[in-house]
C-alpha positions in Angstrom: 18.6 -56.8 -11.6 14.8 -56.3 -10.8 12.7 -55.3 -12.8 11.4 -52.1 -10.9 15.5 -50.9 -11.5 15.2 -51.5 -15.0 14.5 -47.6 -15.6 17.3 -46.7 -13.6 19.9 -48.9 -15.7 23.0 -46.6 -16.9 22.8 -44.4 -19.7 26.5 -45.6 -20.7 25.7 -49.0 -20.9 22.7 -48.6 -23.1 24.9 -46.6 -25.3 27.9 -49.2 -24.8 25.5 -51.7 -26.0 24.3 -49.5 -28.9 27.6 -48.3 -30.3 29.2 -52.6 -30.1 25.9 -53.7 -31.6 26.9 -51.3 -34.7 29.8 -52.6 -35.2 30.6 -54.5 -38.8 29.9 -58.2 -38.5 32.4 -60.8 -40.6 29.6 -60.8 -43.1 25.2 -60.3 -42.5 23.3 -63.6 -43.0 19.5 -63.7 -43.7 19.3 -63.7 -39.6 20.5 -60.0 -39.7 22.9 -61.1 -36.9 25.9 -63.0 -38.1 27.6 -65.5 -40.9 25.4 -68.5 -41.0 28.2 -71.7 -41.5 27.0 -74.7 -43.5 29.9 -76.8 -44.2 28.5 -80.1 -45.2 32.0 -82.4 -44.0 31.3 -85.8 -43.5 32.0 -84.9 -39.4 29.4 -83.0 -39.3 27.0 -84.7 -41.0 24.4 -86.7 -39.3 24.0 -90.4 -39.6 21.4 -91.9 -41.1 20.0 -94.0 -38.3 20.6 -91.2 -35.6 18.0 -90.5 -33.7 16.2 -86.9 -32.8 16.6 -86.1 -29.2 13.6 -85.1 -28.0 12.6 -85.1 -31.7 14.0 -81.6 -32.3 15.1 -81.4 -35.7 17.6 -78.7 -35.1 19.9 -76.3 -32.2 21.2 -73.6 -33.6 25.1 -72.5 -32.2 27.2 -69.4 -32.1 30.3 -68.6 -31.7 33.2 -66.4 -32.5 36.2 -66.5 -35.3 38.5 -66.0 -32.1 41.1 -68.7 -31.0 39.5 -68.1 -26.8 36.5 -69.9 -29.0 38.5 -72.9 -29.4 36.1 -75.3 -27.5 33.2 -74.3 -30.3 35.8 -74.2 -33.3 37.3 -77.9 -32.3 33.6 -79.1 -31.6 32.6 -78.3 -34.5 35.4 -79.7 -36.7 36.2 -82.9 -35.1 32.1 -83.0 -35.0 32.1 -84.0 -31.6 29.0 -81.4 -30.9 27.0 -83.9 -33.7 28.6 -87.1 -32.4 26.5 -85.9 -29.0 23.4 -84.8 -30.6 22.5 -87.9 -33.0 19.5 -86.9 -35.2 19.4 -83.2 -33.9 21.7 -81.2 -36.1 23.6 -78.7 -35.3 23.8 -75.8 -37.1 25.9 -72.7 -36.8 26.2 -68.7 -36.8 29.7 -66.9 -36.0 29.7 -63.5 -34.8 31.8 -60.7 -34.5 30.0 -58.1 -32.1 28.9 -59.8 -28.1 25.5 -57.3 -28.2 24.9 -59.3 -31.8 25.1 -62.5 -30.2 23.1 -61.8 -27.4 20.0 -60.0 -29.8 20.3 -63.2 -31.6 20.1 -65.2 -28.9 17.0 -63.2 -27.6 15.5 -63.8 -31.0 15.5 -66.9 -31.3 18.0 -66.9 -34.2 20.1 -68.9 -31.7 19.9 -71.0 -28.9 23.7 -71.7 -27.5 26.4 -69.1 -27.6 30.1 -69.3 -26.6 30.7 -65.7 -26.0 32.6 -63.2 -23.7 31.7 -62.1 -20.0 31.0 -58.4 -20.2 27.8 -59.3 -22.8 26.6 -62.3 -20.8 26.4 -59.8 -17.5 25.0 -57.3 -19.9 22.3 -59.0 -21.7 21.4 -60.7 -18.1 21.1 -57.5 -16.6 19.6 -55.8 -19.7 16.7 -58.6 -19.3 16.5 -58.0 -15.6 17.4 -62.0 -15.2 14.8 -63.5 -18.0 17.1 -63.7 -21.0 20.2 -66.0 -20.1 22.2 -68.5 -18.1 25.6 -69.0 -18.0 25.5 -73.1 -18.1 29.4 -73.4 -18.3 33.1 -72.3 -18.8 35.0 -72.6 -21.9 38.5 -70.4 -22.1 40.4 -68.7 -19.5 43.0 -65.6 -20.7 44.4 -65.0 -24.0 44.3 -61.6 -23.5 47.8 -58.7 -23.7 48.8 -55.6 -24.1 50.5 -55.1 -27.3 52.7 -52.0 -28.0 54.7 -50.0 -30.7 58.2 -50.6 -28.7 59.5 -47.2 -30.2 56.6 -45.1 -28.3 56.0 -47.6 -25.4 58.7 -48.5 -23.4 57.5 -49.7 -19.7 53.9 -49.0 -18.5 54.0 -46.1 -17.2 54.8 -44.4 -20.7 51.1 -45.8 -22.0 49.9 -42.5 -20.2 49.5 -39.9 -23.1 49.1 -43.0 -25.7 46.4 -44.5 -27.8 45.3 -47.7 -27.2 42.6 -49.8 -29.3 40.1 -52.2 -27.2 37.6 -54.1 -29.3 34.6 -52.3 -28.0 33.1 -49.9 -26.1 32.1 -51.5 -22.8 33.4 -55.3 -24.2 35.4 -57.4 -21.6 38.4 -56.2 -22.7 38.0 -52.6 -22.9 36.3 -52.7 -19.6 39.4 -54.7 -18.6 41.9 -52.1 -20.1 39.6 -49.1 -18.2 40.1 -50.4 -14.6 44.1 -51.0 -15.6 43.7 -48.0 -16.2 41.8 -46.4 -13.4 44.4 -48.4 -10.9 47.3 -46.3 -12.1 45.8 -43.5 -11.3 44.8 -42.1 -14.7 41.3 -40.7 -15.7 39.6 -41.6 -18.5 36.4 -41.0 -20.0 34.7 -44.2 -19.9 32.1 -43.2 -23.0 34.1 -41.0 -25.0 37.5 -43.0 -24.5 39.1 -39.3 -23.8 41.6 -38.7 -20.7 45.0 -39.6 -19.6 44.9 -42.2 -22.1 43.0 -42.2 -25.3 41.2 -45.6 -25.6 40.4 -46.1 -29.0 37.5 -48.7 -29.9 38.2 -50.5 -33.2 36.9 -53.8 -34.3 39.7 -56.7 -34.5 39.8 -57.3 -37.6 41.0 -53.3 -38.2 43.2 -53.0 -35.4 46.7 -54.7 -37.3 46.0 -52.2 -40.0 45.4 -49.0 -37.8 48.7 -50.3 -35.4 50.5 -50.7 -38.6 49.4 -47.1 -39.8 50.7 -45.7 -36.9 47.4 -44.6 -35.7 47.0 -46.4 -32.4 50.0 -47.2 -30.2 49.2 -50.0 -28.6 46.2 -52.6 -28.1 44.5 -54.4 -25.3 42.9 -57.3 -27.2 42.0 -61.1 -27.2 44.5 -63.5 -29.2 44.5 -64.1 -32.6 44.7 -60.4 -33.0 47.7 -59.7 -30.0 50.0 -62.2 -31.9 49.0 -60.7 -34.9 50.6 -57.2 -33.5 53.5 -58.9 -32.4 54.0 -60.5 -36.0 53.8 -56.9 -37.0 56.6 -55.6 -34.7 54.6 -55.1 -31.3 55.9 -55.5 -28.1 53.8 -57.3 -25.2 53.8 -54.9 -22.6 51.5 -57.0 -20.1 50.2 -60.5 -20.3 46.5 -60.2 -18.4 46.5 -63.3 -16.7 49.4 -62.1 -14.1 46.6 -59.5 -13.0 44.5 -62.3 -11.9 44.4 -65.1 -9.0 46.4 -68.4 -10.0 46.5 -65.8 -13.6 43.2 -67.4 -14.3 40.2 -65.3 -15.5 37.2 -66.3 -17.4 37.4 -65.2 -21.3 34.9 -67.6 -22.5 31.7 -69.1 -20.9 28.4 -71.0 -22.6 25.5 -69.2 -22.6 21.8 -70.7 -23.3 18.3 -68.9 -24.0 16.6 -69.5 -20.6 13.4 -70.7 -22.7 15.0 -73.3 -24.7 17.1 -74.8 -21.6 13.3 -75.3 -20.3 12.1 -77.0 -23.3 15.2 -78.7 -24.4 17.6 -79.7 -21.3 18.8 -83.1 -22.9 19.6 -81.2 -26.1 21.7 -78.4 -24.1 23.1 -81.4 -21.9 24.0 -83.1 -25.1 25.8 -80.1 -26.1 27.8 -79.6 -22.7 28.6 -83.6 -23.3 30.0 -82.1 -26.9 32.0 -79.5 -25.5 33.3 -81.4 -22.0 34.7 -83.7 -24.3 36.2 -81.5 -26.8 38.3 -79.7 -24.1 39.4 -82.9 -23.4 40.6 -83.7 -26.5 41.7 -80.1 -26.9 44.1 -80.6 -23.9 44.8 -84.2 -24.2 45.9 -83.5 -28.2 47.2 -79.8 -27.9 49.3 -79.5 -31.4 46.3 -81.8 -33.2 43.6 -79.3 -31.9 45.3 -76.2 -32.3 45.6 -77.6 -36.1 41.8 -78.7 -36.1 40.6 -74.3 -35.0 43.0 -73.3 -37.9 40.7 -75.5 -39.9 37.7 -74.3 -39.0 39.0 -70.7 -39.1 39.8 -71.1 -42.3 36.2 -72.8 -43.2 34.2 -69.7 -41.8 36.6 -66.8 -42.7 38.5 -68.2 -45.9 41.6 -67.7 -44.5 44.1 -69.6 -41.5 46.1 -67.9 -39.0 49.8 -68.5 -40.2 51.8 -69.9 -37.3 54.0 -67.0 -36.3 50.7 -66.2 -34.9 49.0 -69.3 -34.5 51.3 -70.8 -32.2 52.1 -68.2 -29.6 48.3 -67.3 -29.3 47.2 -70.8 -29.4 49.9 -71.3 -26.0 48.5 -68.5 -23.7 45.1 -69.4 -23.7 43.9 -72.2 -21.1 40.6 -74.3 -22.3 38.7 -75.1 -19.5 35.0 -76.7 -18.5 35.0 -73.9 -15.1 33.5 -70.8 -15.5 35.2 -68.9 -13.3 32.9 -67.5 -11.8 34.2 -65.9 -9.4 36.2 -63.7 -11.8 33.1 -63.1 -13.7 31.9 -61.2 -10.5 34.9 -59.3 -10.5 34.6 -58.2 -13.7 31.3 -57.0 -13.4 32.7 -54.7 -10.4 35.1 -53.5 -12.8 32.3 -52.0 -15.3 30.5 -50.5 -12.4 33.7 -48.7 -11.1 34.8 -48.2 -15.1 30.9 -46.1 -15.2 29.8 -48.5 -17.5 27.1 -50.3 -15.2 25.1 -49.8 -12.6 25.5 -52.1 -9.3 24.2 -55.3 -11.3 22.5 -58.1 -9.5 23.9 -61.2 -10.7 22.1 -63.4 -8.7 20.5 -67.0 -10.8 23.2 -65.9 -13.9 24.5 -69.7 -14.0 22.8 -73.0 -13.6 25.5 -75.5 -13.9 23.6 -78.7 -12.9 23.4 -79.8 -16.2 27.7 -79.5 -16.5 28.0 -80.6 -13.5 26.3 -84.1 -13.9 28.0 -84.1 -17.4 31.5 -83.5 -15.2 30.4 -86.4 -12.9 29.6 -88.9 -15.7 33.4 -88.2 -17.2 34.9 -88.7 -13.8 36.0 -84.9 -13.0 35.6 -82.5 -10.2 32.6 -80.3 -9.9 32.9 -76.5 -10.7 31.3 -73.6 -8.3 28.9 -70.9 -9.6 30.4 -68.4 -6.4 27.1 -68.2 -5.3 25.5 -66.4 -8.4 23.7 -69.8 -9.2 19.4 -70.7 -9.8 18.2 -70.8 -6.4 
């Protein structure tokens, strides 16, 4: 967005940003931000000999304790992110809140971030373009609607019924608001209030407030839809058959446009880290869905058992395309929702850097739909 719009930017979104950023974290690390994750395993450590690229002693990476993070979570413990980087270490923050990932990306506090769409297109536009780029694609759905089978029987019956979404204005509650707005039901976007109450309630909460009795149903991102079926949920609607070919971009690489100027072998390195890991990650399905578990367990203290595990880990598609596209569309879905104001999307991705990586492995080049650097 230009900077000369940057007064006229929507109240909403300002307060959508506000309200996710207050969220609870997992836990608050020194940062302020999120869990800082030092697990010293011999993967991860780096070699003696290695050498510094660019002599940078450290990147700092960030991520989420979700399973449509997978690429990040396998990278990091199979230590193929290290393998890439030599001497430069890699060190790590998980997050619970998008808006906290982005502030700490701002900051400084990181430099890479797998994260969500509807907080890449809002710190981009938040920043008038100066913040971010997109540099490439990571996860593709992994996203239902899960509901209490004795109040929800077809769709048409989630009119009059609560239904959690992460956060205000987050890619899924942004997703749940233009289901929504297609049936023909109105809906507050800000206060959740309308045909359909949308109730916003961290992850982590929502299996306790369905199991309580005080939500109906969800709209969320897997582990936490399997964990509502484990509990006696229903899945009512499977997002991906709402999209093209049922693919839709749940995960994309971000990068602090400063430090892909000063450091574009280190973020190369890093795209070489996580091209390979999907790789591996489709290549060794059953191997890497047990490698996330691990490293769930490593940052949280506790693994996904596999009645959950195993039909989350199956609905989500690891990819190195960003989808862009579908980012696009999603950020016409937030305008329509009230969230946003027409954005201007333009320069959001630079995928040269992928893209040579994808030509060095031998695979097809992905498109940035015309929202690419000039």
């Amino acid at each position: 967005m230009p900077a000369n719009r940057s007064s006229s930017r929507s109240t909403l979104l300002r307060r959508g940003i506000a309200v996710a950023a207050a969220l609870p974290l997992l836990t608050l690390a020194a940062c302020g931000y999120g869990s800082e994750s030092t697990d010293d395993s011999s993967k991860e450590n780096v070699a003696a000999d290695a050498k510094k690229i660019d002599g940078l002693d450290t990147v700092k990476i960030g991520y989420f304790g979700n399973l449509t993070h997978a690429t990040a979570l396998v990278g990091r413990q199979e230590g193929l992110f290290q393998k890439e980087l030599g001497g430069t270490k890699a060190e790590y923050a998980t997050f619970n809140a998008g808006p906290s990932e982005i502030e700490a990306l701002n900051s400084g506090s990181i430099d890479i971030g797998w994260i969500g769409p509807s907080p890449s297109i809002n710190g981009y536009t938040k920043s008038d373009g100066k913040s971010l780029r997109i540099i490439g694609g990571s996860a593709s759905g992994g996203v239902k609607l899960v509901v209490n089978p004795d109040r929800v029987k077809s769709l048409k019956d989630v009119k009059g019924k609560k239904i959690a979404t992460p956060q205000l204005g987050n890619t899924q509650d942004v997703a749940f608001l233009n289901w929504a707005a297609e049936q023909g039901w109105k809906v507050d976007a800000e206060s959740g209030k309308g045909d359909v109450s949308v109730v916003r309630t961290d992850n982590k909460i929502t299996p306790d407030a369905y199991k309580a009795g005080s939500i109906d149903g969800a709209w969320v991102p897997e582990p936490t839809a399997s964990k509502l079926v484990a509990e006696g949920g229903k899945v009512l609607l499977d997002e991906s058959d709402l999209w093209p070919d049922k693919k839709f971009v749940i995960t994309n690489i971000i990068v602090s446009q400063k430090f892909l100027k000063e450091h574009p072998k280190v973020v190369e390195a890093v795209l070489k880290g996580a091209v390979k890991t999907n790789k591996w990650i489709n290549v060794n399905p059953d191997e890497a869905k047990a490698a996330a578990n691990a490293r769930l367990k490593e940052d949280s203290g506790k693994e996904l058992p596999a009645e959950v595990l195993d039909p989350a880990w199956k609905s989500i598609q690891i990819t190195n395309d960003p989808l862009a596209a579908t980012l696009n569309t999603e950020a016409e879905h937030a305008v329509k929702a009230g969230l946003l104001e027409e954005p201007n999307l333009d320069g959001i991705y630079d995928l040269t850097l992928l893209n040579k990586v994808l030509a060095a492995e031998g695979e097809s080049a992905v498109d940035d739909a015309g929202l690419g650097v000039k």
